[in-house]
VOPAGU-2260 file (C-alpha; in pm, 1 decimal, decimal comma):
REM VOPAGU-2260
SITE   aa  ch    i         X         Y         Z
SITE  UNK   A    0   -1574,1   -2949,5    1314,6
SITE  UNK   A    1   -1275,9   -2741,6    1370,7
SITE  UNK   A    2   -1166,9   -2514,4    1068,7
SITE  UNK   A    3    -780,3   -2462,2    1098,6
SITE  UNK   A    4    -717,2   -2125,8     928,6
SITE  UNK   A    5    -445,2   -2123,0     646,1
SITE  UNK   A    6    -242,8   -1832,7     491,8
SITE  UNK   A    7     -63,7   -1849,1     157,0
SITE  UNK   A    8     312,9   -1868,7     124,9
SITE  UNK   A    9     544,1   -1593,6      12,2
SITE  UNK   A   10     952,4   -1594,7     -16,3
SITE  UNK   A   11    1142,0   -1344,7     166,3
SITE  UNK   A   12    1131,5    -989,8     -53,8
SITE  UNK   A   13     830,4   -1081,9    -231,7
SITE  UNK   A   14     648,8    -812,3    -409,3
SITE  UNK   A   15     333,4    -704,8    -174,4
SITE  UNK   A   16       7,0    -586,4    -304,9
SITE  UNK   A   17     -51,3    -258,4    -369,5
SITE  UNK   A   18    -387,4     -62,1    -319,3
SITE  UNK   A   19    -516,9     112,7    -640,0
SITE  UNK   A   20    -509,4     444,7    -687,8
SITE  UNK   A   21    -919,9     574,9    -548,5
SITE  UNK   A   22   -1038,8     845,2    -844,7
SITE  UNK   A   23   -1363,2     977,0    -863,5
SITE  UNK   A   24   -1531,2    1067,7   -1149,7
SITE  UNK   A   25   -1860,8    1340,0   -1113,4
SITE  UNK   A   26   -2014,4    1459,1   -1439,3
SITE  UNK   A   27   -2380,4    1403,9   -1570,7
SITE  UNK   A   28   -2322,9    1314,0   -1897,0
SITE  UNK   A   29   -2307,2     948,2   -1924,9
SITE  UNK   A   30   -2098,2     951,9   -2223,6
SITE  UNK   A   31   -1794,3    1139,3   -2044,9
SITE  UNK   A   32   -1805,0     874,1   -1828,0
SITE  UNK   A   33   -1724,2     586,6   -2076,1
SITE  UNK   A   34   -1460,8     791,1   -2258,6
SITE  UNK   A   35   -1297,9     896,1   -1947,6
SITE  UNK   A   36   -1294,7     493,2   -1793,6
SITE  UNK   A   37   -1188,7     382,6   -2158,3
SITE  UNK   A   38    -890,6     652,6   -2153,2
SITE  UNK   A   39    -735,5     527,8   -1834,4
SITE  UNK   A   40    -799,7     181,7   -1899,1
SITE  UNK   A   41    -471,7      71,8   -1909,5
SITE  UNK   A   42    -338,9     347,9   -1628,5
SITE  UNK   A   43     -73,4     256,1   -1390,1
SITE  UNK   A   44     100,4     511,0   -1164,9
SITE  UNK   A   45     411,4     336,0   -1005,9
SITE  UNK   A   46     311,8      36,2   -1023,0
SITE  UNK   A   47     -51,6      72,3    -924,0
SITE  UNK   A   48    -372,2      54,3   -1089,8
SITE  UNK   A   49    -710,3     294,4   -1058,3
SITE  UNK   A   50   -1013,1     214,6    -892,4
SITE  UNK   A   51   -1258,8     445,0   -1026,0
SITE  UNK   A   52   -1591,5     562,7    -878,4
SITE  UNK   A   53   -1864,8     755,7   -1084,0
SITE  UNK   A   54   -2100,2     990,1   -1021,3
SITE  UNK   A   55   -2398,4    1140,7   -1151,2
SITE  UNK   A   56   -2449,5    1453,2    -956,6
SITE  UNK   A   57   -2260,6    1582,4    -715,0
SITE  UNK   A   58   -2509,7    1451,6    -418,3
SITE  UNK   A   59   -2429,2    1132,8    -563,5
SITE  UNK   A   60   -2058,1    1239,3    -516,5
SITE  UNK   A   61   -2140,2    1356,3    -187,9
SITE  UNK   A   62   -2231,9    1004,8     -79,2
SITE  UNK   A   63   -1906,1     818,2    -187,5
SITE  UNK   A   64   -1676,7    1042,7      -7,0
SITE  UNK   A   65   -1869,0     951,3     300,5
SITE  UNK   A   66   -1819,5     614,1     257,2
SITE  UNK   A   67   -1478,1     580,2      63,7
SITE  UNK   A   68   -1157,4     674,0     229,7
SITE  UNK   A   69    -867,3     812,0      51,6
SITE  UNK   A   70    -966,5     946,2    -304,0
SITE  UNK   A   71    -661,6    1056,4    -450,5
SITE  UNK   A   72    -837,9    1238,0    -731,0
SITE  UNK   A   73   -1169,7    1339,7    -895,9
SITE  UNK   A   74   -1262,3    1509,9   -1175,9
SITE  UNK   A   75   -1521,9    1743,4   -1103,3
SITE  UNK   A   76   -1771,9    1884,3   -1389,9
SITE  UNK   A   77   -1934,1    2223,1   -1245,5
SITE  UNK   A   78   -2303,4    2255,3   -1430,0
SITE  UNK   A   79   -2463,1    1912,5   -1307,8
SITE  UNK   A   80   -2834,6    1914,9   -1063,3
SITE  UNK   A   81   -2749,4    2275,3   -1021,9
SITE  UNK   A   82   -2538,2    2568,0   -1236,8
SITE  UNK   A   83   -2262,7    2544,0    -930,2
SITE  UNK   A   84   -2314,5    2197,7    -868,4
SITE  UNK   A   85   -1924,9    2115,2    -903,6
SITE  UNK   A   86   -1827,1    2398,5    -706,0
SITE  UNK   A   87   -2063,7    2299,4    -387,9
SITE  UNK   A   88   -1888,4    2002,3    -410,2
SITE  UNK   A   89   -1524,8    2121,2    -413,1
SITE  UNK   A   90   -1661,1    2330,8     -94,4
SITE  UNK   A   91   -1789,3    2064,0      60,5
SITE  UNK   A   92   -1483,3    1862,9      -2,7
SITE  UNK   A   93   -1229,2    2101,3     157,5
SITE  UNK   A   94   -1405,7    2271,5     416,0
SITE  UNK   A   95   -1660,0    1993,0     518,1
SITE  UNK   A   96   -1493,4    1685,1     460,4
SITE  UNK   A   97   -1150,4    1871,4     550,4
SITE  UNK   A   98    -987,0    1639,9     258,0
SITE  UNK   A   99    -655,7    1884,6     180,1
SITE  UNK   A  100    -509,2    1556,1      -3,4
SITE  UNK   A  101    -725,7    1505,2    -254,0
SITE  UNK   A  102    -655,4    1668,4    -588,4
SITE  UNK   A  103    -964,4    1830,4    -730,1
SITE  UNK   A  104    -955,5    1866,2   -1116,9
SITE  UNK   A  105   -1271,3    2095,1   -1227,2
SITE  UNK   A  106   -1355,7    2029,8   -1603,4
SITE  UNK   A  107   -1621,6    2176,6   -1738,0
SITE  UNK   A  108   -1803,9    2198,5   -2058,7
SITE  UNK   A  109   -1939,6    2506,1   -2006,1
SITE  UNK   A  110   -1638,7    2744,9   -1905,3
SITE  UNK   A  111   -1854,5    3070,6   -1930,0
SITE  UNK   A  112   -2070,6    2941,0   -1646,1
SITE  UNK   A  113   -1753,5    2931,0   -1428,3
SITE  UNK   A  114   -1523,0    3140,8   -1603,1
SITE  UNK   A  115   -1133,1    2967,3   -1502,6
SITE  UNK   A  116   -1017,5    3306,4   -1327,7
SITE  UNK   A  117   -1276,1    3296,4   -1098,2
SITE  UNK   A  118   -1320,9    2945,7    -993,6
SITE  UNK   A  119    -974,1    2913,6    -906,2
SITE  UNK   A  120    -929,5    3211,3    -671,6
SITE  UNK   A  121   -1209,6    3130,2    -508,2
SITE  UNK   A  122   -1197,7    2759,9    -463,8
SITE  UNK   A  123    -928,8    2545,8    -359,4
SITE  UNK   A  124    -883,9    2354,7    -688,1
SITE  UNK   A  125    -568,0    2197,0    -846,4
SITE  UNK   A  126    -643,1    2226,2   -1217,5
SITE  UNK   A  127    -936,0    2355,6   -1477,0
SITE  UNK   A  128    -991,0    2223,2   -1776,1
SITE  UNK   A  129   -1226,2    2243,3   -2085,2
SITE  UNK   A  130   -1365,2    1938,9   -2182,6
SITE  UNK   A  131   -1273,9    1976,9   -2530,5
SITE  UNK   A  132    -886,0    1965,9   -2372,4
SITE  UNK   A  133    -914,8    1658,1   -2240,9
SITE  UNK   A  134    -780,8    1454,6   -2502,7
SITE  UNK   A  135    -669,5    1055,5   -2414,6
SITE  UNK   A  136    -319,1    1206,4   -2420,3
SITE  UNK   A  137    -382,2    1476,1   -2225,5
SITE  UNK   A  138    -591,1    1337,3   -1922,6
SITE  UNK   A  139    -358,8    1030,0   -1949,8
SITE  UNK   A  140     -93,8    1354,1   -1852,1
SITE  UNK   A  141    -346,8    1524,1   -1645,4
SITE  UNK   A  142    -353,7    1197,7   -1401,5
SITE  UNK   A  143     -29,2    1115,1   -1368,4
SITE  UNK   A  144      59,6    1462,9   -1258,2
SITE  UNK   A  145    -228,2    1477,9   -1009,3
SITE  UNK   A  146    -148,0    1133,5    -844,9
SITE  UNK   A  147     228,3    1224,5    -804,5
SITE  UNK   A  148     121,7    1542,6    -640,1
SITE  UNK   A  149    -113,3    1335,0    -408,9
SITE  UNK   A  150     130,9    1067,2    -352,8
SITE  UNK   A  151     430,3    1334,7    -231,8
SITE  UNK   A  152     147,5    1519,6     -13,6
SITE  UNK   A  153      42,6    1184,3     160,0
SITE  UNK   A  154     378,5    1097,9     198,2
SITE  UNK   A  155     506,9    1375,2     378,7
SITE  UNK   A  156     206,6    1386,6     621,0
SITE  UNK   A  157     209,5    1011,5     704,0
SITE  UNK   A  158     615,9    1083,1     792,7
SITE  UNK   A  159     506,4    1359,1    1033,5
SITE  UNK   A  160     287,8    1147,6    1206,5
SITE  UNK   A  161     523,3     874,0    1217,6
SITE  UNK   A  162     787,3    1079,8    1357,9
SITE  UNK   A  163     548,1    1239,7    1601,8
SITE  UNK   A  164     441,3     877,9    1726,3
SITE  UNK   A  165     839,8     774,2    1672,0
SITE  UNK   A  166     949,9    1087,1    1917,0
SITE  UNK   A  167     623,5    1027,4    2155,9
SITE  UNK   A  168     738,0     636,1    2214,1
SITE  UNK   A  169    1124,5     666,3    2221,5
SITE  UNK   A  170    1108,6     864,5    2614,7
SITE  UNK   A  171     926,0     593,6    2744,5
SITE  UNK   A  172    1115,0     305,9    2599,4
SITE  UNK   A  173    1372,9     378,3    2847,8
SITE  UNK   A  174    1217,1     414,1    3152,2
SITE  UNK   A  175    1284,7     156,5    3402,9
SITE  UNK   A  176     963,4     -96,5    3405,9
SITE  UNK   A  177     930,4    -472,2    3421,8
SITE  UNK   A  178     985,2    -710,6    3145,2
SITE  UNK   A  179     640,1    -762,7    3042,3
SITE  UNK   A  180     541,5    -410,3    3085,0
SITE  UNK   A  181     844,9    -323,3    2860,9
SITE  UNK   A  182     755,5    -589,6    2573,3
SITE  UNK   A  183     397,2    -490,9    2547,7
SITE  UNK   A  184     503,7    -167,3    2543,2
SITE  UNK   A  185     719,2    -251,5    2202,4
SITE  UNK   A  186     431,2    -407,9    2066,0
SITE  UNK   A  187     152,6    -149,1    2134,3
SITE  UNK   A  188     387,2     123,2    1991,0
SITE  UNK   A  189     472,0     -91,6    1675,2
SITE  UNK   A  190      88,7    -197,9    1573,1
SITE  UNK   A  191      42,9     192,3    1660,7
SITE  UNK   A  192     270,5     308,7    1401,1
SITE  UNK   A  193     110,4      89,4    1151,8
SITE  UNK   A  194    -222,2     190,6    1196,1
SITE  UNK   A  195    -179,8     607,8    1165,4
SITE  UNK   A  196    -447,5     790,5    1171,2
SITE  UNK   A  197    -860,1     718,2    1302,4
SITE  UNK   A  198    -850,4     489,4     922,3
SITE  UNK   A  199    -565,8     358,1     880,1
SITE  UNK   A  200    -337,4     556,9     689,6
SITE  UNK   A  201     -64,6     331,0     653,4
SITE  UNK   A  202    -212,0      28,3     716,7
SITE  UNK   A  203    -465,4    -202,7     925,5
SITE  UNK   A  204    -259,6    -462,9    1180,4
SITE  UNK   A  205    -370,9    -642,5    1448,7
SITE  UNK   A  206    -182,9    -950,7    1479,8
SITE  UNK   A  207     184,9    -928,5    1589,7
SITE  UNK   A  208     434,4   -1062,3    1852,1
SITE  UNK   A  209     799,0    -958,7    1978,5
SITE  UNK   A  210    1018,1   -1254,0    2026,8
SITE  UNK   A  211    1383,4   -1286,5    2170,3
SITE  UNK   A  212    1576,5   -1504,7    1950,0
SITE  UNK   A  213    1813,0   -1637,3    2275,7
SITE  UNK   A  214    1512,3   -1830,3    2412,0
SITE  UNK   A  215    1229,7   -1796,6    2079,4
SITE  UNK   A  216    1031,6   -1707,7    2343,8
SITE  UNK   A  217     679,4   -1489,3    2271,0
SITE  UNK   A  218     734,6   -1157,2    2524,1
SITE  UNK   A  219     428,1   -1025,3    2378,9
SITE  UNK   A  220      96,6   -1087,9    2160,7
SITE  UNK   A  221    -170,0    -937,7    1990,2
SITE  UNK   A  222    -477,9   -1068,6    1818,9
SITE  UNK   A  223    -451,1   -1478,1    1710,8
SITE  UNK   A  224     -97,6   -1421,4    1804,2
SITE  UNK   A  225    -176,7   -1443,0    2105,2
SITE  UNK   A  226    -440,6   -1716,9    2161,4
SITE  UNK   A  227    -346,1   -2023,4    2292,4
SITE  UNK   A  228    -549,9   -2234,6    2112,6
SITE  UNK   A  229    -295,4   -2145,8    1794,1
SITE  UNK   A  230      19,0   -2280,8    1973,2
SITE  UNK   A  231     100,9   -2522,8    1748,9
SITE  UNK   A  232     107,6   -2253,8    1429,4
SITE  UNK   A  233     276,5   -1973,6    1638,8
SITE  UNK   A  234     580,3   -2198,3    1739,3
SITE  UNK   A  235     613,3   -2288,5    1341,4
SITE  UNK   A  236     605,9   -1903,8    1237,0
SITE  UNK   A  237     887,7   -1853,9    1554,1
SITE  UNK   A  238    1105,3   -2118,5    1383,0
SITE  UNK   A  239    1111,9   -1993,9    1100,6
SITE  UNK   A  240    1129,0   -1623,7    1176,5
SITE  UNK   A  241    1436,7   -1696,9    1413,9
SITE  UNK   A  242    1600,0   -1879,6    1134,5
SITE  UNK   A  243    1582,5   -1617,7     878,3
SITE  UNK   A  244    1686,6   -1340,2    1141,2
SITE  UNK   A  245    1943,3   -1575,8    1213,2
SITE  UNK   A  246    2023,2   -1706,6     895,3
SITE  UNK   A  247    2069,2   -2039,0     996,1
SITE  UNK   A  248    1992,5   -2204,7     684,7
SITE  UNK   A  249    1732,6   -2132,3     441,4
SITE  UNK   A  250    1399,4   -2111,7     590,0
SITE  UNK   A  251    1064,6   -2201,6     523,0
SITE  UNK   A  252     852,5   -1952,1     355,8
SITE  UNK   A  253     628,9   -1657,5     572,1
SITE  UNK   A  254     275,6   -1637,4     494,4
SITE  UNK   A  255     176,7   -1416,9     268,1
SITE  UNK   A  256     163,8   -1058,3     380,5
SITE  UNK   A  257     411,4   -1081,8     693,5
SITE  UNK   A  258     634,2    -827,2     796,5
SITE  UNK   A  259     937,7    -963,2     960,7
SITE  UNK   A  260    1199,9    -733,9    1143,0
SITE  UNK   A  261    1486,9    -813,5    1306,1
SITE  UNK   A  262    1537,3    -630,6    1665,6
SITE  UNK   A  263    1927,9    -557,5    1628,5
SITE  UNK   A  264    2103,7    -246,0    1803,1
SITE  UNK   A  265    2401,5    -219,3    1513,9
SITE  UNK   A  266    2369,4    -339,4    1153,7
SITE  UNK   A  267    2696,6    -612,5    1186,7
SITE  UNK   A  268    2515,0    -701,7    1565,0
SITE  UNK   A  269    2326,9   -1042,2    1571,5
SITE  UNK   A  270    1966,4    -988,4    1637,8
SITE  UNK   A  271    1806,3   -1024,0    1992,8
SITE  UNK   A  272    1496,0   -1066,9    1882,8
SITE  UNK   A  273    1230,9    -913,7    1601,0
SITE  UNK   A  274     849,2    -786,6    1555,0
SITE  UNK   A  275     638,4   -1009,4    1367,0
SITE  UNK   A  276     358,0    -841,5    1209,2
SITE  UNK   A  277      60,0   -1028,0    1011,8
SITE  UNK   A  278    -151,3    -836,8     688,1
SITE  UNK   A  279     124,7    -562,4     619,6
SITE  UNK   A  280      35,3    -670,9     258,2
SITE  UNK   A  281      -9,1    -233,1     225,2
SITE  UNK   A  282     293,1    -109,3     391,3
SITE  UNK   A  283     553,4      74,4     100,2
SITE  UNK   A  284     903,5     133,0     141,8
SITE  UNK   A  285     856,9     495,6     315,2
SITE  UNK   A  286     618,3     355,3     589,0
SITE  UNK   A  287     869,0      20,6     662,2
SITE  UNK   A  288    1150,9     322,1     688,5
SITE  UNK   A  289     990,4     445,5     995,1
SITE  UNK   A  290     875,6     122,2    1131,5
SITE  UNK   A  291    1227,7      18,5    1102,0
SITE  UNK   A  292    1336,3     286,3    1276,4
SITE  UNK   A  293    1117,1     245,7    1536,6
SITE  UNK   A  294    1233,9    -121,2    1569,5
SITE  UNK   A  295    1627,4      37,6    1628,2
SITE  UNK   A  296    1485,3     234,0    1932,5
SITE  UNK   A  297    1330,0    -103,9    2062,4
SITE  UNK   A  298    1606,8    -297,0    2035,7
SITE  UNK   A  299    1840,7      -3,8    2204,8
SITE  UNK   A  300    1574,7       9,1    2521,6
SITE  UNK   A  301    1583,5    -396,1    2512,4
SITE  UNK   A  302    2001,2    -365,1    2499,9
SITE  UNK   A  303    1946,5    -148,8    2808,0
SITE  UNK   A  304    1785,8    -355,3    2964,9
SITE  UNK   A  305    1996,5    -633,2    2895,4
SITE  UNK   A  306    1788,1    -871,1    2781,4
């Protein structure tokens, strides 16, 4: 029996999910834990949630940030399996791991075993604390300071990479190739800027075409996008893509997580075609910036061409 795959509906401008904030909490004292979970609760940092991990010891810490990418804060306690247990870890974290992102909070119930001074000229921390500081109020401040300090950080290196992978593609855009080459180039270069970095920084996208709205014809595929056993579906999604780029009349609705963006040289031009990308659920506004912008270099290289 055949299983036809189906994806939920969403409207144009939808709201798209939004990953958690990743914090990781390392302290030995069970009893820290539940306060510091019950504290943050209720957290949301524009307009995301936390997803917190907890560990016992900072081996056990060790083990999660082998296995969970992007931890955009942990508290660290420093007396754990060892006096300098917390302070291995920070070590480990920034000159191991090579994590410069994460915000490392050290709190510690025990401040003359790592007297503040000293732990943070030495180690690359963001904050010390005394556990008996750490009020609801204050951690609930704590947080939200650390997370906007990770969020700016992250967002200015995923632009540099962008705009390295924005200046590396634009050159070759406009060399003189064939058709096909030229279409699969647009679509290499597009799923490439989604997917910075060796996990994903922005996003994970593997389904995608380029179509040219004078023809809604598919000049290039990747993934199911691309298999012709899902003709039937792929010619539905081009419909309705090419009437919303068009705005012919009020479409039917994308499935859920689509990205769809029109391939237009000037903002009053009508649209030549656009890059339609699947499970872009992820992608904020500052990542669809720079994929927009490197949709206005493919549509100047296809007006070159004169498609």
């Amino acid at each position: 029996m055949k299983i036809v795959r189906k994806k939920k509906k969403t409207r144009s401008g939808a709201k798209l999910k939004l990953s958690p904030w990743k914090v990781l909490i390392v302290d030995d004292d069970a009893d820290i834990h539940a306060m510091t979970r019950l504290a943050l609760d209720d957290f949301k940092f524009a307009g995301k949630k936390l997803q917190i991990f907890q560990a016992m010891s900072g081996i056990e810490a060790r083990e999660i940030m082998a296995t969970e990418y992007k931890i955009a804060v942990a508290l660290i306690d420093v007396v754990m399996e060892t006096d300098d247990a917390g302070l291995r870890l920070v070590d480990f974290i920034r000159n191991e791991l090579k994590y410069p992102l994460i915000r490392l909070i050290v709190r510690t119930g025990q401040p003359g075993m790592a007297p503040e001074r000293e732990v943070i000229e030495r180690y690359d921390i963001d904050d010390y604390k005394d556990k008996t500081e750490l009020t609801a109020g204050k951690l609930y401040t704590t947080m939200r300071l650390a997370l906007k300090a990770y969020r700016d950080l992250s967002t200015l290196e995923t632009n540099r990479k962008a705009l390295t992978k924005i200046i590396d593609a634009a050159p070759a855009l406009y060399q003189p190739q064939s058709l096909s080459q030229f279409f699969n180039g647009v679509l290499t270069q597009m799923i490439g800027l989604c997917n910075l970095g060796e996990s994903g920084l922005i996003s994970s996208i593997n389904n995608g075409m380029v179509v040219t709205t004078k023809d809604n014809r598919v000049q290039a595929g990747t993934g199911r996008l691309c298999n012709p056993e899902n003709k039937g579906e792929i010619e539905e999604i081009i419909k309705t893509c090419s009437e919303r780029v068009l705005e012919i009349k009020d479409s039917e609705l994308l499935p859920s997580g689509a990205l769809l963006v029109p391939l237009r040289v000037d903002d009053d031009d009508k649209p030549i075609g656009f890059v339609y990308l699947e499970d872009a659920q992820y992608i904020d506004e500052t990542d669809r910036e720079f994929i927009n912008i490197m949709v206005h270099q493919c549509a100047l290289a296809m007006n070159k061409l004169q498609i």
